[in-house]
Structures are given as structure tokens and as C-alpha cells.
C-alpha positions, 0 to 999 in steps of 0.5 A: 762683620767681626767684632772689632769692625763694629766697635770702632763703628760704635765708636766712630758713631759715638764721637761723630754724636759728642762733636754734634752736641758740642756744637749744639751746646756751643750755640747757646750763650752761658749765663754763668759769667762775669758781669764785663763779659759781653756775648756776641751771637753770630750765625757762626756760633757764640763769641765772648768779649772783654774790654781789658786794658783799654781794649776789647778782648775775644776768649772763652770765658775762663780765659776772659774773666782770669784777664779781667780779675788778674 
């Protein structure tokens, strides 16, 4: 086995665990929000919501609380 084959399986390992841990950090709720952001848990993961202009608004949470503030 060269050098290079094991670098990339490094690598391959590597952004194979960061996708894992994304998606287990996705599947936690964040508590760092605005207080008019809802959390809706589904066994697809975690969604956030707004009621902004008169309807309800699914986003990130950045993206939420700059519609919200604005």
C-alpha cells in the first residue's frame, strides 16, 4: 500500500466521522435561541420555526432570528 492510498483512506475516514458527529449534533435541540423560536423534534432530525409576518417559518436559527429582529 503507497503513501498516498493511505492519506486519502485517512481522509476518507476522517470526513466519513465529521458527517457522523454532524448528524448527531443536528439531532440535539440548541438552547441558544430567540425567545419566538419553536423546536420541533421528528424522527428526521430537528426543525426550527417562527411565526413571522403573520406566518409560520421554517429555517436555521440564524436565519430565523434575523427575520424576527429585522
Amino acid at each position: 500500500m503507497r503513501l498516498s492510498d493511505v492519506i486519502k483512506a485517512r481522509q476518507s475516514k476522517q470526513i466519513s466521522d465529521e458527517k457522523r458527529w454532524a448528524k448527531a449534533d443536528a439531532a440535539k435541540p440548541r438552547t441558544d435561541l430567540h425567545p419566538a423560536i419553536g423546536v420541533m423534534m421528528t424522527a428526521k432530525g430537528v426543525k426550527y420555526y417562527a411565526y413571522v409576518g403573520g406566518v409560520y417559518r421554517e429555517g436555521s436559527p440564524e436565519h430565523l432570528t434575523n427575520l424576527l429582529v429585522d
